[in-house]
C-alpha positions in Angstrom: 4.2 238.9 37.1 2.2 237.6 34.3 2.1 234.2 35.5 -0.8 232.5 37.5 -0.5 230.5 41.1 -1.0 227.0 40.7 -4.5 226.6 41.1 -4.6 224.1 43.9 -2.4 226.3 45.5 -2.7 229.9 45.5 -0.6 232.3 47.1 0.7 231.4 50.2 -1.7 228.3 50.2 1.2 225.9 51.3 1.6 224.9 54.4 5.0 226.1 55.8 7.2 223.2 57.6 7.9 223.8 61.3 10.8 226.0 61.7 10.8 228.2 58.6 9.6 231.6 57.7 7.3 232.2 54.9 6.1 234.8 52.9 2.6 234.4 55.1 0.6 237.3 53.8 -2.1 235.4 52.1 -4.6 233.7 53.6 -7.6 232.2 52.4 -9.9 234.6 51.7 -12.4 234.1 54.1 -16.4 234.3 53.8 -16.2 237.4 51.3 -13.9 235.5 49.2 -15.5 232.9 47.1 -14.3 229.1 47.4 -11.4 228.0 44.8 -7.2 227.6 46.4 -7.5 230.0 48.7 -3.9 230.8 50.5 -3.6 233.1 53.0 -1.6 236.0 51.7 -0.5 237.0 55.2 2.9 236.4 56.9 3.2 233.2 54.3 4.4 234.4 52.0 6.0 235.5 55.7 3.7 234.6 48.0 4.5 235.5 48.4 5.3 235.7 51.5 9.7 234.9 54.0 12.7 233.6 57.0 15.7 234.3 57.7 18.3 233.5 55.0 19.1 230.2 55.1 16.7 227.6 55.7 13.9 230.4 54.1 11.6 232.4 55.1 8.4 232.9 54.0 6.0 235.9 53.4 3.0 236.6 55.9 0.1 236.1 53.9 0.8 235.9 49.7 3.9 237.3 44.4 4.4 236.3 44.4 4.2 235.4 47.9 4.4 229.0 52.7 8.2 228.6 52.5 10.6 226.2 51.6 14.1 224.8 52.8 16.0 227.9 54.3 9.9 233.3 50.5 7.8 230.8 52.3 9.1 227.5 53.9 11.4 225.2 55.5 13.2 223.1 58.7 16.5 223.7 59.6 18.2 226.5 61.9 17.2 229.6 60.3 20.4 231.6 59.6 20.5 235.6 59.4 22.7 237.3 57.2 24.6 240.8 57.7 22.0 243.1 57.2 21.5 246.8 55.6 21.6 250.3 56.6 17.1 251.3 56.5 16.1 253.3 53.9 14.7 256.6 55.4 12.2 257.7 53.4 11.6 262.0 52.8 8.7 264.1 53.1 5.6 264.0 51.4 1.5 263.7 52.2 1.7 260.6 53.7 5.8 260.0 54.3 7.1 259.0 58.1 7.0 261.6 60.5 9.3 261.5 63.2 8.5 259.5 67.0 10.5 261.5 69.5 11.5 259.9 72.5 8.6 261.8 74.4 5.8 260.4 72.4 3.2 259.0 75.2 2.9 255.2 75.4 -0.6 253.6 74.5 -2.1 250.2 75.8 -2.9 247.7 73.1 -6.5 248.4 72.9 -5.8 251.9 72.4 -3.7 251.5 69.8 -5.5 249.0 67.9 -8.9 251.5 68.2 -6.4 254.1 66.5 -5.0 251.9 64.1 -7.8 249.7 62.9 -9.8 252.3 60.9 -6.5 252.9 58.5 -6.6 249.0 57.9 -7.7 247.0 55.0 -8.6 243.7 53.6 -7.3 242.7 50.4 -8.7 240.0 48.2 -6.5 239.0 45.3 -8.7 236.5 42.9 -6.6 234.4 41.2 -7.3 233.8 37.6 -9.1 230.2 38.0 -6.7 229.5 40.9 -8.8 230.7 43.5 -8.5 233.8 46.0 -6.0 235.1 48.2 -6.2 236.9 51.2 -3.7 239.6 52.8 -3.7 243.3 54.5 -2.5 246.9 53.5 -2.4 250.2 55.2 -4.2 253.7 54.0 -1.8 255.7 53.0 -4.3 259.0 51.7 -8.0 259.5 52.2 -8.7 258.8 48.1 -7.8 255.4 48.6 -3.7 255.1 47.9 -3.2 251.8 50.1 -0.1 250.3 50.6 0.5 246.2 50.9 2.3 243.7 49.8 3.5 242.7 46.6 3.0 239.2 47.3 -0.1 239.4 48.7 -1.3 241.1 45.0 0.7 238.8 42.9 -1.1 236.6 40.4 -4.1 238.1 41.2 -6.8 239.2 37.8 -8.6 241.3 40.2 -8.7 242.8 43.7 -11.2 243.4 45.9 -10.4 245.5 49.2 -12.8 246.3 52.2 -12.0 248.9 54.4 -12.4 248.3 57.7 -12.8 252.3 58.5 -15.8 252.9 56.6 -17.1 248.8 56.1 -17.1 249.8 52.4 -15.8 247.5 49.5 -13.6 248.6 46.4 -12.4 247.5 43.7 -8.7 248.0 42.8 -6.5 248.7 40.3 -2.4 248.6 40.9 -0.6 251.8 40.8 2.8 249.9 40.5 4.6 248.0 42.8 8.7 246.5 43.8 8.9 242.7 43.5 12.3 242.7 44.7 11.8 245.0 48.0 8.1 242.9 48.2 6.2 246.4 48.0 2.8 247.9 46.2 0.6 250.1 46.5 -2.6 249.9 44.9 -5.8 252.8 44.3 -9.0 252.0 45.5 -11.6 253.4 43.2 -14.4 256.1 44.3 -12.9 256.1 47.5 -12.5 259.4 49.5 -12.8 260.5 52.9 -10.8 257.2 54.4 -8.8 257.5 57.3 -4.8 257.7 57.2 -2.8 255.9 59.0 -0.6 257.5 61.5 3.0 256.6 60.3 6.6 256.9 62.6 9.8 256.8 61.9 11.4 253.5 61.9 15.1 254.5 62.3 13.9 255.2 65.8 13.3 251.4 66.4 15.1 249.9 69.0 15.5 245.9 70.0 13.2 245.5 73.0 10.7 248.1 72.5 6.7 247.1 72.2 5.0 246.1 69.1 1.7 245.8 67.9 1.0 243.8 64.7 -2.8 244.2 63.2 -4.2 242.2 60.2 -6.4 239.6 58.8 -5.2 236.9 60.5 -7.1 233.6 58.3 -8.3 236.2 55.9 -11.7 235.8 57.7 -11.9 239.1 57.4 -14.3 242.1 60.0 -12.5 243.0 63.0 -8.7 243.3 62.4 -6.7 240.6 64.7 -3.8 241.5 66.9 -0.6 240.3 68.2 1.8 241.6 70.2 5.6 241.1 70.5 8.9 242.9 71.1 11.2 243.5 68.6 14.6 241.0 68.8 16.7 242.4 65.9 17.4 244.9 63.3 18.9 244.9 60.0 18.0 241.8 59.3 18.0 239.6 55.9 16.2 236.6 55.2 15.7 234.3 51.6 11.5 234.0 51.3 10.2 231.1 49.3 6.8 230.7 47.8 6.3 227.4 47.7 3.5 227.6 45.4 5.3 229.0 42.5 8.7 227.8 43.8 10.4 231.6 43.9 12.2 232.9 46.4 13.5 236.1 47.0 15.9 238.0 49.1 14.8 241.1 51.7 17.1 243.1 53.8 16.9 245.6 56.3 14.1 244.3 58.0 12.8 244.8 61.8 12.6 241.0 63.4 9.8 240.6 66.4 8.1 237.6 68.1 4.8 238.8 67.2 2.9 235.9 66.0 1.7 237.2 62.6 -0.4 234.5 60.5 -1.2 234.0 57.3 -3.3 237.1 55.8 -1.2 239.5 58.2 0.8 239.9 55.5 0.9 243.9 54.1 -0.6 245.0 57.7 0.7 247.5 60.1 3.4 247.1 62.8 3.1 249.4 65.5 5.1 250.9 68.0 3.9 252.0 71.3 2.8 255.3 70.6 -0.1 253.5 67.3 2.6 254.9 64.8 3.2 252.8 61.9 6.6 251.3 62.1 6.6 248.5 59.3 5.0 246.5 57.3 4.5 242.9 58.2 6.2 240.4 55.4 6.9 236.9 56.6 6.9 234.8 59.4 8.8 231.4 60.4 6.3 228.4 60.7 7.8 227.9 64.1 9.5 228.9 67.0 13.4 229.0 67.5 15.7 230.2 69.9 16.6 233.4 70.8 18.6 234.8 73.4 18.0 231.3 75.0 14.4 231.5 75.0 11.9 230.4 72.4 9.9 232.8 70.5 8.1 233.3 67.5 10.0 235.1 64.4 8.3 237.4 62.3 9.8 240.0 60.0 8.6 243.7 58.9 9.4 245.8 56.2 10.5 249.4 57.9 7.9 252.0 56.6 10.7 254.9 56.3 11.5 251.6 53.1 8.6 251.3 52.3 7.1 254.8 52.1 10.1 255.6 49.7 9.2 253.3 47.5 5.5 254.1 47.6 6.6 258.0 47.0 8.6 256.6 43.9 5.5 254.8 42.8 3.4 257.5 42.9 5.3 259.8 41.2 5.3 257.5 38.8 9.2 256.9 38.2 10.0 253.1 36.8 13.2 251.4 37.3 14.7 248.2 37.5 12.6 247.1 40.2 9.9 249.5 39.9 7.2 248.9 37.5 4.4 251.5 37.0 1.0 251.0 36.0 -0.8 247.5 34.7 1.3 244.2 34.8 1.4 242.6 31.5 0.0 239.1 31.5 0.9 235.9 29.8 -1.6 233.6 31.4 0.5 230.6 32.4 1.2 228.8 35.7 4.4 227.3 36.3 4.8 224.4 38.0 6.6 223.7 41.3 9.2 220.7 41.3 6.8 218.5 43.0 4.3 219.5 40.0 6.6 219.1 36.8 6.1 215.9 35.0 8.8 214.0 34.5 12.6 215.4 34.0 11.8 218.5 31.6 14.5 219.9 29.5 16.1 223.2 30.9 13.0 226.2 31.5 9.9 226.9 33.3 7.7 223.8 32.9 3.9 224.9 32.0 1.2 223.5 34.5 -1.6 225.3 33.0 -2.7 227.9 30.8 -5.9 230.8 31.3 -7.7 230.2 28.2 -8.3 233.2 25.9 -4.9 234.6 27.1 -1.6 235.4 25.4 0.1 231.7 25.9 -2.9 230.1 25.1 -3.1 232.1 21.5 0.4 231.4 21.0 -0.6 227.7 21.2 1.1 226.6 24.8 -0.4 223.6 26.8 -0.1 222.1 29.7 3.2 220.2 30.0 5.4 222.3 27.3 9.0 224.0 28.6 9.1 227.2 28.3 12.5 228.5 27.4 12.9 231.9 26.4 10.6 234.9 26.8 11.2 237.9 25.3 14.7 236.9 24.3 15.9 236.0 27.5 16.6 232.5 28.6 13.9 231.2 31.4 14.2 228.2 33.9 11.7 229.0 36.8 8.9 231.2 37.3 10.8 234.1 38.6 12.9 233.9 35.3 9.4 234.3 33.6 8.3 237.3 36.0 11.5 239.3 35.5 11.5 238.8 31.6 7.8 239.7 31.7 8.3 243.2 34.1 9.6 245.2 31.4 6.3 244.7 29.1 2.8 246.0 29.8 -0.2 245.1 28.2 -0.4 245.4 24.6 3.1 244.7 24.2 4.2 241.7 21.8 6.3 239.3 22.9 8.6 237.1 21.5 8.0 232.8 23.2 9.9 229.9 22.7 9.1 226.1 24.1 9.5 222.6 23.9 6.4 220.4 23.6 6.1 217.0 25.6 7.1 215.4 22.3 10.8 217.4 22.5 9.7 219.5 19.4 10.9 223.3 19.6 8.1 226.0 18.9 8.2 229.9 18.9 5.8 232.4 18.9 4.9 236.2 19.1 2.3 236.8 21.8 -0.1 240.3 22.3 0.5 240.3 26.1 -2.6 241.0 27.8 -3.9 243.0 30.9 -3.7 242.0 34.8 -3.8 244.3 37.8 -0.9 243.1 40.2 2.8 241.8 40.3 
């Protein structure tokens, strides 16, 4: 939140390492997106998007949200850790209905021609870092979509083609969860879009069919497909975005061996009635064993989760994870390890800074350690997130950094305005 995605690597631009999840949702944006970083904000990210705890996971597709060592990367044996009890989300216009046991089985074309015409492409661009490229689902007909927060995060605008109606939007972000990896954002002068059918993912069971749909590349036009079988339940995994160097942990989620790429990330998983079951999050970079057999790992967000978080979003009720409305921007990028210079003192190293912005009025460059923000103490880029997702535009801030020459420096800063997490 507030910070940009190192520009020769936007979200979920990092290329995961054989045998690691990754926040995946971002992928490049593909001939609708101009040139600049692009990363595939798809299952990278699985921004970013994740793995299984452990070695890490990254998200599909974006902050967010590649993966490192055990939200987007990494080698090693991916380890899963004891996982949740799902979230069931209650009624509302677009909440889960419920997929009875008698609910007639569709072939995969059947359910993708149901499915595709709720799904949409997202293009994040990201400050001067390039664009992004992930997925989200229609949640009502004047344009509430949900996605991703990684596959939004970073971004200074958003661009999102729906693939119902082959119209473009622009679009702003209602609010979103960093910490659960959810948003849902408003396309403007939409209406008359079609829904997507949603089901009840308590009623998932290990072995049953999946779909996953999405923008596989972020190429963009007809949605791609894969298809799997869920393996687990309940399950957690660590995601690391390797470009920003956060990482994140997700629980409760639905595990399949779908092979979901970056820009999947935010799209639909389906059961085998076309009812949307989850939202796919992050993918491993690799295949692993399971059960004895070797097969893709991919993780999903259940949509009765999601859909409660989206309800609490839209009714406009912040919290400790939740933030409503406009994210307030700083306008620095923080620099991965393999980007800081030297051995910087304690803080977020600065690797670049949007001109005209709020850090660049309060006379940060390129090189200086951030150390505090807001009053609280700041060593990474998430650090600089969470002090900065209790702000919104407008606010003032309070900044304090060391220069390259060790000299201390603090500041008050008018945050300024950006439209994701």
């Amino acid at each position: 939140m507030g910070t940009f995605e190192d520009p020769q690597s936007p979200a979920g631009s990092a290329q995961p390492q054989p045998g690691s999840p990754w926040y995946g949702p971002q992928a490049p944006a593909g001939p609708q997106a101009p040139a600049g970083p692009q990363a595939p904000a798809g299952p990278q990210a699985p921004a970013g998007p994740q793995g299984p705890a452990g070695p890490g996971a990254g998200y599909p597709g974006g902050p967010p949200l590649p993966l490192p060592p055990p939200r987007r990367r990494r080698r090693a044996p991916l380890a899963i850790t004891a996982a949740l009890a799902l979230a069931v989300g209650a009624g509302s216009a677009w909440a889960a209905t419920a997929s009875g046991a008698t609910a007639t089985a569709l072939t995969t074309s059947q359910i993708v021609s149901k499915t595709d015409p709720a799904v949409v492409d997202v293009v994040s661009t990201l400050g001067q870092n390039g664009t992004a490229a992930g997925t989200g689902i229609v949640l009502t007909s004047s344009g509430e979509v949900l996605t991703n927060n990684h596959v939004i995060n970073g971004a200074t605008s958003i661009k999102v083609s729906d693939v119902g109606n082959g119209q473009t939007y622009a679009a702003s972000v209602v609010g979103y969860d960093a910490s659960h990896d959810i948003a849902v954002i408003q396309l403007r002068g939409a209406s008359g879009l079609q829904t997507a059918n949603l089901g009840n993912s308590s009623s998932v069971t290990v072995g049953s069919k999946v779909v996953a749909i999405g923008n596989a590349g972020g190429t963009g036009g007809t949605p791609s497909v894969a298809t799997g079988t869920v393996t687990g339940l309940n399950q957690s995994i660590t995601a690391t975005d390797a470009a920003s160097g956060t990482a994140e942990q997700l629980s409760g989620l639905i595990r399949t061996n779908a092979a979901i790429q970056a820009g999947d990330s935010g799209g639909p998983l389906t059961n085998a009635a076309g009812q949307v079951i989850g939202i796919d999050t992050a993918a491993s970079s690799g295949s692993v064993q399971l059960n004895s057999s070797t097969a893709t790992q991919a993780f999903t967000i259940p949509i009765n989760e999601a859909v409660s978080i989206a309800r609490q979003i839209e009714a406009g009720t912040s919290s400790a994870t939740v933030h409503i409305g406009s994210t307030a921007l700083l306008g620095v990028e923080i620099a991965s390890a393999s980007q800081q210079l030297g051995n910087p003192a304690a803080g977020a190293q600065v690797a670049g800074v949007q001109p005209g912005s709020a850090a660049a009025g309060a006379g940060l460059t390129s090189g200086d350690v951030i150390t505090a923000v807001g009053g609280h103490s700041v060593s990474s880029a998430s650090d600089v997130r969470s002090a900065l997702s209790r702000y919104h535009p407008g606010d003032k801030i309070s900044i304090t950094w060391t220069d390259q020459a060790g000299q201390s420096h603090s500041a008050t800063a008018v945050l300024g305005s950006g439209p994701a997490g």
